[in-house]
C-alpha positions as CSV (number, residue, x, y, z in Angstrom):
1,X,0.0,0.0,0.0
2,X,0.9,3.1,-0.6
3,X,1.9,5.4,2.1
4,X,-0.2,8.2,0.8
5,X,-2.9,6.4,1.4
6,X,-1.7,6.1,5.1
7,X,0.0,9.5,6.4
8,X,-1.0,12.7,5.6
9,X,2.0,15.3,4.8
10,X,2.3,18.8,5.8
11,X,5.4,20.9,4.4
12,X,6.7,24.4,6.3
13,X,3.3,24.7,8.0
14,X,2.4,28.5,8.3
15,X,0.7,29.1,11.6
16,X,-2.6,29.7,9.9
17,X,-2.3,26.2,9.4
18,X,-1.8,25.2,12.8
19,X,-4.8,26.3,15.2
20,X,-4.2,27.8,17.9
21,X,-3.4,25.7,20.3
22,X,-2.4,22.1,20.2
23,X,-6.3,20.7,20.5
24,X,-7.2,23.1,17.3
25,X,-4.2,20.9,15.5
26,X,-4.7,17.7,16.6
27,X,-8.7,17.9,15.2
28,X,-7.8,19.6,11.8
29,X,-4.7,16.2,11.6
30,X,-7.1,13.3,10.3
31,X,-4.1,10.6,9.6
32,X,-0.8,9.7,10.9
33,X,1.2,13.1,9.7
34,X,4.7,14.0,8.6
35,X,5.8,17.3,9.0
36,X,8.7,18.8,7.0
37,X,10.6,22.0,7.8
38,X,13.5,23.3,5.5
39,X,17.0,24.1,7.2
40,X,19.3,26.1,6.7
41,X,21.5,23.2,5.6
42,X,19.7,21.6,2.9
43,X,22.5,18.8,2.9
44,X,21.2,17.4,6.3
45,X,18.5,16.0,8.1
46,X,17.3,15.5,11.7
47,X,13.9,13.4,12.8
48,X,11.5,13.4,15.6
49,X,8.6,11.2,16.1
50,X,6.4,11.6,18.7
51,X,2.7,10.8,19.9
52,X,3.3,7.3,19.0
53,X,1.0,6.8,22.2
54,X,-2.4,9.1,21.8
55,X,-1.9,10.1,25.6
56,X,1.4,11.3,25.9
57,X,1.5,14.7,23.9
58,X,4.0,16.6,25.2
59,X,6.3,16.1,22.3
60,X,3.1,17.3,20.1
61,X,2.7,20.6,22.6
62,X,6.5,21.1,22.2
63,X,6.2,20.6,18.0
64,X,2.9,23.0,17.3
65,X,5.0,26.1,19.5
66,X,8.0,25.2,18.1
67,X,6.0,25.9,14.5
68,X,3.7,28.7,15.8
69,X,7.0,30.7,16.7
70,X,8.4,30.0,13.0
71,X,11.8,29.0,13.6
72,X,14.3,27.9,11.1
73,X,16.2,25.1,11.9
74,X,20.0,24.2,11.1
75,X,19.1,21.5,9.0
76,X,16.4,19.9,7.7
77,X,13.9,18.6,10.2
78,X,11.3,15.4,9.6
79,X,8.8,14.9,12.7
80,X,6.2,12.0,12.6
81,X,3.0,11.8,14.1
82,X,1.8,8.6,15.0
83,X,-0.7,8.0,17.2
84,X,-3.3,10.7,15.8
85,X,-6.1,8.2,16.1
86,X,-5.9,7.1,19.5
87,X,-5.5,10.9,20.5
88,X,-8.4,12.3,18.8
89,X,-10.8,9.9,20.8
90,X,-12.3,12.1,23.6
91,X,-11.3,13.0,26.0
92,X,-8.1,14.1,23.2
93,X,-5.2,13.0,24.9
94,X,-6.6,10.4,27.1
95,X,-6.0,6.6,24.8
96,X,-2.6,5.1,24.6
97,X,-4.0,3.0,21.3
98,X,-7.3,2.3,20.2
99,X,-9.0,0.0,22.0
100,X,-8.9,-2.5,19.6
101,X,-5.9,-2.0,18.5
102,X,-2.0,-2.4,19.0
103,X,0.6,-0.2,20.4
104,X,2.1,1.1,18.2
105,X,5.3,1.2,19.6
106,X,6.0,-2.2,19.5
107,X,5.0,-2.8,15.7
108,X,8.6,-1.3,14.4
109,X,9.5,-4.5,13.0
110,X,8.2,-7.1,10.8
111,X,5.7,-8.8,9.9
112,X,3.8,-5.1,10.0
113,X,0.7,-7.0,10.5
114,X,-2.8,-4.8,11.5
115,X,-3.6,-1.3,10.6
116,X,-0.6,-0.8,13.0
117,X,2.0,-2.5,11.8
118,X,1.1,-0.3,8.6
119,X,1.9,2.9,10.3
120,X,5.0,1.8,11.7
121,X,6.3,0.8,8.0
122,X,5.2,3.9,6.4
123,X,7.0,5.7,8.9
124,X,10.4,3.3,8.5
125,X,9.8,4.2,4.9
126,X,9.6,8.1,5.4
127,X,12.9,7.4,7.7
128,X,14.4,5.1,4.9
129,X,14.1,7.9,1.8
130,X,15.0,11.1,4.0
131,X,18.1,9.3,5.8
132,X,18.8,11.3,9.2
133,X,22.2,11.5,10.4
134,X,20.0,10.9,13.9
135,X,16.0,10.4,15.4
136,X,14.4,11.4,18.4
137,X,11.6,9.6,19.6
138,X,9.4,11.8,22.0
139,X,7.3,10.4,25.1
140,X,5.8,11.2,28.4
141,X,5.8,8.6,31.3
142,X,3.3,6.3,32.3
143,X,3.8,8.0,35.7
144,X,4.8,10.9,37.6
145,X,8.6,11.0,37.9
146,X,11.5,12.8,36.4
147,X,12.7,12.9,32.5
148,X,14.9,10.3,31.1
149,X,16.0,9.0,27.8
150,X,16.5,5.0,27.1
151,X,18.5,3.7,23.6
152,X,20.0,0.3,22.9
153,X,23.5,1.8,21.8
154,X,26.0,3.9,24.5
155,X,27.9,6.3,22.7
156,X,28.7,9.2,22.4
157,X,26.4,10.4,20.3
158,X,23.6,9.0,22.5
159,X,24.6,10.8,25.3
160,X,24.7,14.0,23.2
161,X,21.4,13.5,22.2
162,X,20.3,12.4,25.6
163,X,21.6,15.4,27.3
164,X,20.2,17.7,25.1
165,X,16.9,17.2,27.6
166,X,17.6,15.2,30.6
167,X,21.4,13.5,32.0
168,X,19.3,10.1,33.0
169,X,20.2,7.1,30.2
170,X,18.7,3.6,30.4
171,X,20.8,1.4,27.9
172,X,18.8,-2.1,27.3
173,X,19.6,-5.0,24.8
174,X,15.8,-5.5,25.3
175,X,13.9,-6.0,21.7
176,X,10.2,-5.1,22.0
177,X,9.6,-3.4,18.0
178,X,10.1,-0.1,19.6
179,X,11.1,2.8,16.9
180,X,14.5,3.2,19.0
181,X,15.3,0.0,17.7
182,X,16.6,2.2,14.5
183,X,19.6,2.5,16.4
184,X,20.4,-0.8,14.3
185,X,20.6,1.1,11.1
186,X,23.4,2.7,12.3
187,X,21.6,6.1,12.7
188,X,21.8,7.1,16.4
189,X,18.5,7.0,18.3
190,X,17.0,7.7,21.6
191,X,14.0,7.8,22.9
192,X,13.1,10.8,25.1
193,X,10.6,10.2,28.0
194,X,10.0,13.8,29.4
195,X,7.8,13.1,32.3
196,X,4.3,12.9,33.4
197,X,1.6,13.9,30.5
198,X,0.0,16.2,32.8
199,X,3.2,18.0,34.1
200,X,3.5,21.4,32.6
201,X,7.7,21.0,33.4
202,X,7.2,18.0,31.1
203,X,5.5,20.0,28.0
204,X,8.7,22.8,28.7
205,X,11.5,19.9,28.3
206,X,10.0,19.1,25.2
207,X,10.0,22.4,23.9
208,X,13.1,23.5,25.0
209,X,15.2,20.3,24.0
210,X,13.3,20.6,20.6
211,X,14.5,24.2,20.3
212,X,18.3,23.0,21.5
213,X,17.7,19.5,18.8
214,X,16.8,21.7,16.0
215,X,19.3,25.2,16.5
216,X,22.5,23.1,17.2
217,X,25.0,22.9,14.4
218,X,26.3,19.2,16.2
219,X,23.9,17.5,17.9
220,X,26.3,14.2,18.0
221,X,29.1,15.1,20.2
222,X,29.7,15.7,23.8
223,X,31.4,18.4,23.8
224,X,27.9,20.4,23.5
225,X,26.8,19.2,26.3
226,X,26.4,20.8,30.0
227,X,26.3,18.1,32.2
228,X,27.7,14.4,31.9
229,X,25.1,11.5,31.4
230,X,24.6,9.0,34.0
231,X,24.0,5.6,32.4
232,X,21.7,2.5,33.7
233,X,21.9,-0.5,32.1
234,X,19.8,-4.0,31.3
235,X,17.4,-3.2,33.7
236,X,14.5,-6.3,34.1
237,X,11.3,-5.5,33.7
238,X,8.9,-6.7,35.7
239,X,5.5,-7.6,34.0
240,X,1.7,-8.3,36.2
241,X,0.7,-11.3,34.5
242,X,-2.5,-11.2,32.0
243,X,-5.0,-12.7,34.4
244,X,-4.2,-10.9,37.3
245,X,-5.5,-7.8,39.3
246,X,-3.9,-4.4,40.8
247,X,-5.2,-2.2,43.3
248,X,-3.7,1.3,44.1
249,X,-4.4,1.7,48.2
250,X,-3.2,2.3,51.4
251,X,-4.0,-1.1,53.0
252,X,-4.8,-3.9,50.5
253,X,-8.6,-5.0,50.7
254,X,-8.2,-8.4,50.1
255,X,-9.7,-8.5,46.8
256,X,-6.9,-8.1,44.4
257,X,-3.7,-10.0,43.8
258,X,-1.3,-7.0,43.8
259,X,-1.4,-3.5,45.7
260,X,0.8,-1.0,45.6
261,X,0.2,2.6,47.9
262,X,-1.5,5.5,45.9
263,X,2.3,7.0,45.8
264,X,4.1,4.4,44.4
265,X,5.2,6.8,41.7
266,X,7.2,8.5,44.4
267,X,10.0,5.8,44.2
268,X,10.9,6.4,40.7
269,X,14.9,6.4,40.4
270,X,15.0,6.4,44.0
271,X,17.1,3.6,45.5
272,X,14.7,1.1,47.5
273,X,16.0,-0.5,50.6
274,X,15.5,-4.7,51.2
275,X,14.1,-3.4,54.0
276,X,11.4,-0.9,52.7
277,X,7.9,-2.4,51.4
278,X,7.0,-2.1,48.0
279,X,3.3,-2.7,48.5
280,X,1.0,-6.2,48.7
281,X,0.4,-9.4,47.5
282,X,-2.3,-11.9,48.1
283,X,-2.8,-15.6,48.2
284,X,-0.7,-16.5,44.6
285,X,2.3,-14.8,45.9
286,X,4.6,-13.3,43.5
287,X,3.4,-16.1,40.7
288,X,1.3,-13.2,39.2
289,X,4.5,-11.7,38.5
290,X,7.5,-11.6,36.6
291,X,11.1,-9.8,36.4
292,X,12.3,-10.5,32.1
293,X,15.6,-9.3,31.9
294,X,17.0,-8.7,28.6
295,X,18.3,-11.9,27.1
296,X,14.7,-13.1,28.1
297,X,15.9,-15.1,31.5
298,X,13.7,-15.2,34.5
299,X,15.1,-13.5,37.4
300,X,12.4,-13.0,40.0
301,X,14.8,-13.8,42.9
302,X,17.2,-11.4,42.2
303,X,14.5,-8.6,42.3
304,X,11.6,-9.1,44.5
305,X,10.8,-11.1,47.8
306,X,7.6,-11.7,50.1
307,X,7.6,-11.7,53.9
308,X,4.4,-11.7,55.6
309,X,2.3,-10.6,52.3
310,X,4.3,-7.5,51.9
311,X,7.0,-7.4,49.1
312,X,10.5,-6.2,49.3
313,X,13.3,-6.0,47.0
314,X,15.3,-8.9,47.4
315,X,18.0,-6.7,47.1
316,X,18.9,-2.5,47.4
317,X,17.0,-1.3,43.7
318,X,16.6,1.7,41.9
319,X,13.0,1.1,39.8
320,X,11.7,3.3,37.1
321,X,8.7,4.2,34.9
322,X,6.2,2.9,37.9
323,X,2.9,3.5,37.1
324,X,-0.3,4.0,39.1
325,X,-2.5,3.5,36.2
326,X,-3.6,0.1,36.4
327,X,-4.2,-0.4,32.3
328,X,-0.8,0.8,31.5
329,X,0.5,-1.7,34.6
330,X,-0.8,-4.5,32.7
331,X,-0.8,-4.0,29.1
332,X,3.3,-2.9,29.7
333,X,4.3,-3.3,32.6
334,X,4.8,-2.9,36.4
335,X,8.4,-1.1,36.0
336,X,11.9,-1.8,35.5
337,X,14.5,-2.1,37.8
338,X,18.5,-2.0,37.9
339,X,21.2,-2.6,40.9
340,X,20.9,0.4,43.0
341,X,24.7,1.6,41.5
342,X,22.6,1.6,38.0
343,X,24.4,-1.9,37.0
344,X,22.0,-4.8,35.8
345,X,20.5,-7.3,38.2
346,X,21.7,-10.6,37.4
């Protein structure tokens, strides 16, 4: 299929265009949309994707000012839309995919199966013919918590990109079909999770490491950068199995098989004690859960432990991307976790 008969294209937007605000966009977008912006170097190219997940728009706030205000970038700039469907379905903002549908985020690899799939491989095939010498990939968390970037390459050029909006890198050999997985065509990649979709600070790292990604003569070295890069690496996600159910409460009431406190989200990239509760867990134990690391192995052990119904780390952990939403908890996952010095857990 065609992938005019999939994406929509906008090229230079004027601001008349645009609407006035983000909401006025998103309603007058009807498809999956690239947007093109001429540089000053003709001879280069940069990307950005972003709303690949319909409720995490801060990297679609940070794109429609960034185009209101008419800047010229250094180079050539592609951004990609994704997730315009499951965004438009009210409330706007609200639907990490359609409810019948896939995320999209993991359909960046073959077979591109499903209506999907066939986003993701129109969008390779923008990636493919314009050839960026490096892509951004633009998120909010599934929680509360503060900005970090995650890529499957540690470079150099990774961490530039990283810390051109946050100095927090999560470096996994974990495959899921995510769009960072480009990394493997040899064109640096990272994906950018800015925090919280409801945090104003959130919406501002966007913007203002769009405006730094897109003014920058050399986004791909170090040397541009103003703080150093802290790396974590192969953390083990830990997933709530299909069947099973979550509770966010003070006290667990007896009816669910996991509960964590309201505040859970509080504990992201803090270090957690053995000693310090995570939350509850009722008759099936910690069978309703488990801790993937990234060549696939189980390590459960390593990560969690039960004493009288409560759970504790089995050892000291720093855990991140903890949500309190309970769909994201199960159709992703619970969080991921790394040795409290940032190594892996094996």
């Amino acid at each position: 299929m065609s992938t005019s008969k999939i994406l929509d294209y906008l090229h230079d937007p004027s601001p008349r265009t645009l609407g006035r605000s983000p909401w006025e966009w998103l309603a007058r977008l009807h498809r999956p949309t690239v947007v093109q912006v001429a540089g000053r170097d003709r001879s280069r190219t940069r990307a950005m994707a972003t709303l690949l997940h319909g409720n995490e728009p801060s990297g679609l706030f940070a794109l429609h000012r960034w185009l209101l205000e008419q800047h010229t970038p250094e180079v050539n700039m592609l951004f990609l839309l994704g997730g315009i469907y499951p965004a438009k379905i009210e409330p706007t903002f609200s639907q990490r995919q359609l409810p019948a549908g896939r995320d999209l985020n993991r359909c960046f690899r073959a077979p591109f199966t499903g209506a999907e799939g066939a986003i993701a491989e129109a969008l390779l095939a923008e990636l493919h013919k314009a050839q960026p010498e490096c892509l951004l990939d633009v998120h909010n968390t599934s929680g509360t918590g503060p900005a970090f970037a995650v890529t499957i390459t540690n470079d150099a050029a990774h961490q530039a990109l990283t810390s051109l909006f946050t100095d927090r890198l999560i470096l996994t050999d974990l495959r899921l079909g995510a769009l960072m997985e480009y990394s493997e065509q040899e064109v640096p990649t990272v994906t950018i999770e800015c925090g919280g979709a409801q945090e104003e600070q959130a919406h501002q790292l966007a913007y203002e490491g769009l405006v730094r990604y897109t003014s920058q003569a050399d986004v791909l070295s170090l040397d541009t950068a103003d703080w150093d890069v802290a790396v974590l690496r192969n953390p083990i996600r830990v997933e709530l199995a299909p069947d099973a159910t979550i509770e966010y409460r003070l006290a667990p009431s007896g009816h669910a098989d996991l509960t964590f406190p309201p505040d859970i989200e509080h504990r992201n990239f803090g270090v957690v004690s053995p000693h310090e509760p995570l939350g509850w867990v009722g008759h099936k134990g910690l069978s309703i859960l488990t801790a993937i690391s990234h060549n696939r192995i189980e390590n459960m052990a390593r990560v969690l432990r039960v004493q009288d119904g409560q759970i504790y780390p089995a050892q000291a952990i720093k855990a991140f991307m903890i949500t309190t939403n309970p769909v994201i908890a199960k159709s992703d996952c619970l969080f991921y976790a790394v040795k409290a010095t940032g190594d892996p857990i094996f």
